[in-house]
C-alpha positions as CSV (number, residue, x, y, z in Angstrom):
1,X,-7.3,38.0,6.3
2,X,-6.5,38.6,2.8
3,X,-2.5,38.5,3.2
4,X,-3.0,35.2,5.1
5,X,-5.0,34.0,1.9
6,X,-2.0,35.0,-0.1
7,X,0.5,33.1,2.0
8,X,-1.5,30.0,1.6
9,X,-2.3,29.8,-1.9
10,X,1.4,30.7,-2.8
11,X,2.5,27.8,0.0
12,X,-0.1,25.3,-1.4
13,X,0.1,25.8,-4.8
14,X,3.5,27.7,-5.8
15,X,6.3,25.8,-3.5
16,X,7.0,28.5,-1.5
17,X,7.4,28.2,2.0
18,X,6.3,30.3,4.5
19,X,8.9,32.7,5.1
20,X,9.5,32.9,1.1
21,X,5.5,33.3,0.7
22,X,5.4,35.8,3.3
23,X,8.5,37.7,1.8
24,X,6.8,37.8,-2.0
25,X,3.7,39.1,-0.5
26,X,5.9,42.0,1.1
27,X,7.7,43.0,-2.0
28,X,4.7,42.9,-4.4
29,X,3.1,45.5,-1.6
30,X,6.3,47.9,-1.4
31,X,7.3,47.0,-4.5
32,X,11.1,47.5,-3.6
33,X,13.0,46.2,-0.4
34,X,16.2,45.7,1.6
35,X,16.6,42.7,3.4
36,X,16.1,44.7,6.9
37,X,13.4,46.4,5.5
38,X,11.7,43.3,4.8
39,X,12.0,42.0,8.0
40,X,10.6,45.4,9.5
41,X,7.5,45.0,7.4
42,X,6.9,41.2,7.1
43,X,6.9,38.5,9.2
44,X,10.2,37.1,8.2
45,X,12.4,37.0,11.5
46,X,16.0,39.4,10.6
47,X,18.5,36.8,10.2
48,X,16.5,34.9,7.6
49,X,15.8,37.7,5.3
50,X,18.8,37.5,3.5
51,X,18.8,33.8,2.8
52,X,14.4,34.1,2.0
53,X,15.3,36.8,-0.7
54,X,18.0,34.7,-2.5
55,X,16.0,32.0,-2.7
56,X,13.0,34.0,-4.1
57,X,15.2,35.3,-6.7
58,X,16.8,31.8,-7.3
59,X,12.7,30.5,-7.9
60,X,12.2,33.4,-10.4
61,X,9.6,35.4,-8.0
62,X,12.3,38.5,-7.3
63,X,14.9,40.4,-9.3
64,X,18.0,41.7,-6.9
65,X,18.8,45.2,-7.4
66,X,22.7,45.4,-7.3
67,X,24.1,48.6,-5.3
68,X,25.3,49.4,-2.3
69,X,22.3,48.4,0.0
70,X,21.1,45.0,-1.8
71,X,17.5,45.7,-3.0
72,X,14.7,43.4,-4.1
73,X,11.7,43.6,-6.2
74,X,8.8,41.5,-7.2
75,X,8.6,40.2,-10.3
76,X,5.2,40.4,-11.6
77,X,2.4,38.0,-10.5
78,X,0.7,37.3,-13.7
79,X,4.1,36.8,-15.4
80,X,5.8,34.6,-12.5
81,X,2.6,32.7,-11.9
82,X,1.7,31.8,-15.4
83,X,5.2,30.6,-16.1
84,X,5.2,28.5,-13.1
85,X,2.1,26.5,-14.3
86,X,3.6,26.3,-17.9
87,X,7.1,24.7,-16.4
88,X,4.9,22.7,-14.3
89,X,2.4,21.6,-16.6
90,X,5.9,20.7,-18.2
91,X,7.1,18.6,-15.7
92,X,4.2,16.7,-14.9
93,X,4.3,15.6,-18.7
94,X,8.0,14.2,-18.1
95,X,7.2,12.4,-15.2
96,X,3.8,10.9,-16.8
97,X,6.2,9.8,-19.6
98,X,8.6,8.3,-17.0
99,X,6.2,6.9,-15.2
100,X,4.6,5.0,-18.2
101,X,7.9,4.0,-19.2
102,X,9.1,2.2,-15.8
103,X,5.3,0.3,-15.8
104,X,6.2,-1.0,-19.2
105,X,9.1,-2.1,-18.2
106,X,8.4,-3.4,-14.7
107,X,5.5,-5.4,-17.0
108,X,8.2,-6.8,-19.1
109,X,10.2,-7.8,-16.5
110,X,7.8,-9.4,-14.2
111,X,6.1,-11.4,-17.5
112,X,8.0,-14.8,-16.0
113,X,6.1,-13.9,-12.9
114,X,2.9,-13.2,-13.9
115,X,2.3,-16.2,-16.6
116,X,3.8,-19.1,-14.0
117,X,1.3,-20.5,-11.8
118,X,3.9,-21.1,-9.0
119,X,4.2,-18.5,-7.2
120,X,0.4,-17.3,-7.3
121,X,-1.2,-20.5,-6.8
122,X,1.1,-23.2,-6.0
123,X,1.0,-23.4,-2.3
124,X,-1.6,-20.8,-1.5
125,X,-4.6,-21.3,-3.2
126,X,-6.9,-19.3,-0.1
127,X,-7.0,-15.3,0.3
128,X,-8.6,-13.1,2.4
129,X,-9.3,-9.6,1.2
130,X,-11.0,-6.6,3.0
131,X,-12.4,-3.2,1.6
132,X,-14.4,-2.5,-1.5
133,X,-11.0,-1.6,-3.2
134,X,-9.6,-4.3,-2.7
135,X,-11.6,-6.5,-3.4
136,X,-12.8,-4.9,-6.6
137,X,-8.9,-5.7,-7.9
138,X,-9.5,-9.1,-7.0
139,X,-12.5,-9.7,-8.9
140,X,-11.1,-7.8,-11.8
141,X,-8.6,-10.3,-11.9
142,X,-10.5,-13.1,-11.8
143,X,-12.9,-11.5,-14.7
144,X,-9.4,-10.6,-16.9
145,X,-8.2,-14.8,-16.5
146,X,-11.3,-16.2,-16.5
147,X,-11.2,-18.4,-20.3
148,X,-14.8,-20.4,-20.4
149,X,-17.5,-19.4,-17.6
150,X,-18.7,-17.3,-15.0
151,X,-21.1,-17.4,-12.3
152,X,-22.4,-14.3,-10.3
153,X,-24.7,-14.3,-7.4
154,X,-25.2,-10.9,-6.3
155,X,-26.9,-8.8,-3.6
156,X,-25.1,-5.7,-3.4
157,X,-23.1,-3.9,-5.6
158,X,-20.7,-5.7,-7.3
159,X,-22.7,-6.5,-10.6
160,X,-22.7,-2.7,-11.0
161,X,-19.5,-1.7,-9.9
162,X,-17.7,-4.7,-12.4
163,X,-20.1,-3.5,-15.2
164,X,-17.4,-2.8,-17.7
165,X,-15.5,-5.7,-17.0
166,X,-18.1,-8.2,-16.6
167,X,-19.3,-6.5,-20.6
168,X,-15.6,-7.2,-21.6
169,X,-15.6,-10.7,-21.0
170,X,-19.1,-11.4,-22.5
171,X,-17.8,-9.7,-26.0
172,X,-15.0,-11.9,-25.3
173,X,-17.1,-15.1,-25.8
174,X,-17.1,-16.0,-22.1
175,X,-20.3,-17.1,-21.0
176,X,-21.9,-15.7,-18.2
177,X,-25.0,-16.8,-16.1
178,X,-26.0,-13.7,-13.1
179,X,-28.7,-14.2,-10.9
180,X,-29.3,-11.1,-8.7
181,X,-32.1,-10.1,-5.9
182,X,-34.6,-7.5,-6.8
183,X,-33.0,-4.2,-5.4
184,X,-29.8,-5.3,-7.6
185,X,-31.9,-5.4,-10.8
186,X,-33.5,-2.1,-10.3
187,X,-29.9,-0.7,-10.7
188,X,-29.1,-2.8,-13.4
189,X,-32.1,-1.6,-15.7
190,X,-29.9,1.0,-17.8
191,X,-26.5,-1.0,-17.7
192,X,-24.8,-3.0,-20.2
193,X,-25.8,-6.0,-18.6
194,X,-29.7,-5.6,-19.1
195,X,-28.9,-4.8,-23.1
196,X,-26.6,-8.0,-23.0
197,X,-29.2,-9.9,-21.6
198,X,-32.1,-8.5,-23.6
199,X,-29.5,-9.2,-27.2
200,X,-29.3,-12.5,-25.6
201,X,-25.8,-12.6,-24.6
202,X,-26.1,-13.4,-21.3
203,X,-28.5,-15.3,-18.7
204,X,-30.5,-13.0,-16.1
205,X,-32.3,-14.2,-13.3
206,X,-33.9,-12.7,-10.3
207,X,-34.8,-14.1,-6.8
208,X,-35.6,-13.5,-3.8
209,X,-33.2,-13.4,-1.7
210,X,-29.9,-15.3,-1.1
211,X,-27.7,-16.6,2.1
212,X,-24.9,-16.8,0.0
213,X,-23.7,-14.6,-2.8
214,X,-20.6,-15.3,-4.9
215,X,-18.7,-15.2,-7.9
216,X,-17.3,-18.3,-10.2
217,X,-14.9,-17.7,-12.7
218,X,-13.9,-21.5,-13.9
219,X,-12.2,-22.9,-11.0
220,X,-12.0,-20.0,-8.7
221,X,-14.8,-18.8,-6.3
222,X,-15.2,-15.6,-4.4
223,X,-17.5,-14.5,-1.8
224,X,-18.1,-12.2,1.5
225,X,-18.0,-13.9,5.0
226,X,-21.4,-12.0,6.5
227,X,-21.1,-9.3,9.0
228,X,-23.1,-6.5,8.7
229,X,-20.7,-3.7,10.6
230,X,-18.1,-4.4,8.3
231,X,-20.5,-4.2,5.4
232,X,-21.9,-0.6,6.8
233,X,-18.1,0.5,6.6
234,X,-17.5,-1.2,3.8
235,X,-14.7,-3.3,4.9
236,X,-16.5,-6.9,4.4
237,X,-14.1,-9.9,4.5
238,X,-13.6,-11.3,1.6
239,X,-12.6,-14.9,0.8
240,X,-10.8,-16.2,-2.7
241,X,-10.5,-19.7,-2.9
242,X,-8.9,-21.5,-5.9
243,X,-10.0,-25.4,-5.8
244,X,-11.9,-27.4,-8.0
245,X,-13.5,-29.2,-5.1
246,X,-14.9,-26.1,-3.2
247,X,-15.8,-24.6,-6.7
248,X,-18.0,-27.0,-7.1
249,X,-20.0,-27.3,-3.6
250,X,-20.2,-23.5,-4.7
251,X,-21.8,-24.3,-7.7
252,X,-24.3,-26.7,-6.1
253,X,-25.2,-23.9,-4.5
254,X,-25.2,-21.4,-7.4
255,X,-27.2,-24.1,-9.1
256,X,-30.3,-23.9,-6.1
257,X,-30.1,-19.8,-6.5
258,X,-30.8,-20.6,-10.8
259,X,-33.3,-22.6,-10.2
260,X,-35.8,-20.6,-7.6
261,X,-35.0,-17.9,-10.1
262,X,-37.2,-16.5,-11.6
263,X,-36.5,-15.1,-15.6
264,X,-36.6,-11.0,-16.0
């Protein structure tokens, strides 16, 4: 029905509750109303009408009509609703700016955290990480620290999906060697990545296919665990592993996926 339309897009989108949605939708049909007349013609029970009209009038949807019967009328749709956006639109503004504010500041403040290696990597040098998301933070991470070399072994999606940041740290001067299987390649055709390798900027290779992908970013590796159910939900677990020693059996293997490749 078209009043239950009403009631919902003034509940959803104008902060009205039901009662107070229901009420407004009364008075802009009658156009003036005493509490029990609202309550005969709505469905807002009697002993709420009182407190549903003062509140509408407190939120700027009703005008109350002094006398000796207390009357209410609507005030006008287009003129309520549009200032209700504007104050809005007003609001969000101050909290965006508030919200900017306190991540500056919790930046500031947690600078000592963020630049000492103890806490991060001092006893835990292992992770395990499920879900694309979450995973996609970790390897931005790794691509934001990463100072001299990366290595990327791909044969899914995360070449494409860390396009921008992959780019970032190539302009940067970090050098970056990707070899990828054949599906993977076909999506890369019109990224950055293909005009980075093709102005020289990076090394491209392409095989076949590969047990093992993985990414190297100086002395930390990351890589899936394989199961394919938790791939088809994409929830993969996800292994981060921060030691020289495993980097480099992970680089032996990196190593074996360069050389079968074959140059684009």
């Amino acid at each position: 029905m078209v009043k239950d339309r009403m009631v919902d897009l003034l509940q959803e989108h104008f902060e009205l509750n039901l009662y107070e949605a229901r009420a407004y939708v009364a008075l802009v049909a009658f156009g003036v109303l005493t509490p029990a007349e609202l309550a005969s013609v709505s469905e807002v029970p009697a002993p709420r009408t009182y407190d549903v009209l003062r509140s509408l009038e407190k939120k700027g949807f009703a005008i109350g009509q002094p006398g000796k019967a207390n009357k209410y009328r609507p005030v006008h749709p287009t003129n309520i609703l549009e200032k209700f956006i504007e104050d809005w639109q007003e609001r969000i503004k101050d909290e965006l700016e508030a919200k900017r504010k306190a991540k500056e500041e919790l930046i500031e403040l947690m600078k000592p955290l963020i630049e000492t290696e103890i806490p991060k990597y001092g006893v835990e040098r292992v992770w395990v990480v499920r879900g694309i998301r979450n995973s996609t933070l970790k390897t931005r991470e790794m691509l934001e620290s990463v100072e001299k070399e990366i290595l990327l072994a791909d044969d899914g999606f995360l070449a494409s999906n860390l396009e921008d940041d992959l780019a970032k740290a190539v302009e940067k001067g970090i050098s970056l060697k990707l070899v990828v299987t054949a599906p993977v390649l076909e999506r890369l055709k019109l990224s950055k990545l293909m005009d980075l390798y093709k102005n020289g900027k990076i090394e491209l290779r392409v095989i076949d296919k590969m047990e093992l992908p993985m990414m190297i970013c100086d002395e930390e590796v990351f890589f899936a665990l394989e199961d394919l159910a938790a791939r088809y939900f994409n929830y993969e677990t996800q292994v981060w592993i921060k030691d020289h020693r495993v980097v480099d059996l992970f680089k032996s293997r990196f190593n074996e996926y360069w050389e079968k490749g074959k140059k684009v």
